[in-house]
C-alpha positions as CSV (number, residue, x, y, z in Angstrom):
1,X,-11.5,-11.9,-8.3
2,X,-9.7,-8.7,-8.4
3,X,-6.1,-7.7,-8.9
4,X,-4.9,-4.0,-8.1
5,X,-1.8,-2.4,-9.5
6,X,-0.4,1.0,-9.6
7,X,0.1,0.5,-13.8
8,X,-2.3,-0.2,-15.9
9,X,-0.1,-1.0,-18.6
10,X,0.3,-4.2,-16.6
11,X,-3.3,-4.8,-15.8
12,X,-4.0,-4.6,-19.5
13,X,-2.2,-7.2,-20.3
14,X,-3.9,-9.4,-18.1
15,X,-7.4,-8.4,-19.5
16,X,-5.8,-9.1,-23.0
17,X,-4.6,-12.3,-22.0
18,X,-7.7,-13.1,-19.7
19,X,-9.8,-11.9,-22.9
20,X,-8.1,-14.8,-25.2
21,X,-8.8,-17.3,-22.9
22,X,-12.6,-16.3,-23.0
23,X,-12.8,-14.5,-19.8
24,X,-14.5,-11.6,-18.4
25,X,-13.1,-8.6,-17.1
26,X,-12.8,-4.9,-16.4
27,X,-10.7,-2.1,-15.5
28,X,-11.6,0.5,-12.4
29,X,-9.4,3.3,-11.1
30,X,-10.0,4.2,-7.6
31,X,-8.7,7.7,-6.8
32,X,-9.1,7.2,-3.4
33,X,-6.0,4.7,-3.1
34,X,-4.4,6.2,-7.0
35,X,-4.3,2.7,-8.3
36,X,-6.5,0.4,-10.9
37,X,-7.8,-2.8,-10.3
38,X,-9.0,-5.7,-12.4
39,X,-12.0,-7.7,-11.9
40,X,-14.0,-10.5,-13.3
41,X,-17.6,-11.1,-12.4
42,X,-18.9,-13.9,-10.5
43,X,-19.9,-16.3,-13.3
44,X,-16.0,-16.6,-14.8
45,X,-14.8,-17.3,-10.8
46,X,-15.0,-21.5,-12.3
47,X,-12.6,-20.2,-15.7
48,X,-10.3,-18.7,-13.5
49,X,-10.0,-21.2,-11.2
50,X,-9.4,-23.9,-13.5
51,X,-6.7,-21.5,-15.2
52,X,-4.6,-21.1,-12.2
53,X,-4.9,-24.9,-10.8
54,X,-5.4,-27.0,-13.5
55,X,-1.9,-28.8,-13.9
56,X,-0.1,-26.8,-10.8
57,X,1.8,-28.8,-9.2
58,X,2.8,-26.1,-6.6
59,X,0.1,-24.1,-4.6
60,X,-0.9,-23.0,-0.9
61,X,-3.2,-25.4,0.1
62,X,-5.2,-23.0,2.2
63,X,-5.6,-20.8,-0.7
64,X,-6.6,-23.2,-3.0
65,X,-9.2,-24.1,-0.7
66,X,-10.7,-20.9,0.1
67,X,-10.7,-20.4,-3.8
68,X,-12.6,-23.9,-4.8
69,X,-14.9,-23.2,-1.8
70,X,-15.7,-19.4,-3.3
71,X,-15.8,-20.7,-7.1
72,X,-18.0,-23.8,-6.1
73,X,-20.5,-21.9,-4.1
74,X,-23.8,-19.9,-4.8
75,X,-23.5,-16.1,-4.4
76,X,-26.4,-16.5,-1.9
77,X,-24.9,-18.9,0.4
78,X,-21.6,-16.7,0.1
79,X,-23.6,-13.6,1.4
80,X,-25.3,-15.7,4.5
81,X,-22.0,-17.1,5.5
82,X,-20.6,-13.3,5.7
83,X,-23.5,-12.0,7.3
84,X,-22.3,-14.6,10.1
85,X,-19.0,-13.8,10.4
């Protein structure tokens, strides 16, 4: 999970908040682009999931499906299912 933003006054908010809720993340600055991005490794993809659709009652099905397939599915398989793409 990643989430870019020209500020990263706003980005490190979200760690703080992320941080409280027991979740993983860091800050990168690409130069190439000028902006920061957020991420969270692999292992907190089920927290965040939860986080965002636990008790939503609005949500793009398509998204939410691409996100419980990604969060519910080994690394490895992930990787062999892009290799056949």
């Amino acid at each position: 999970m990643s989430i870019c933003c020209k500020k990263r006054s706003i980005l490190d908010d979200i760690k703080e908040y992320l941080k409280n809720l027991g979740i993983k993340s860091t800050i990168n600055y690409s130069r190439r682009d000028d902006m920061y991005e957020i991420s969270s490794p692999k292992s907190q993809i089920k927290k965040l999931f939860h986080l965002l659709y636990d008790d939503a009652h609005f949500y793009l099905q398509r998204k939410y499906d691409k996100f419980e397939h990604y969060a519910n599915t080994e690394i490895t398989q992930l990787i062999a299912e892009n290799r056949k793409a």
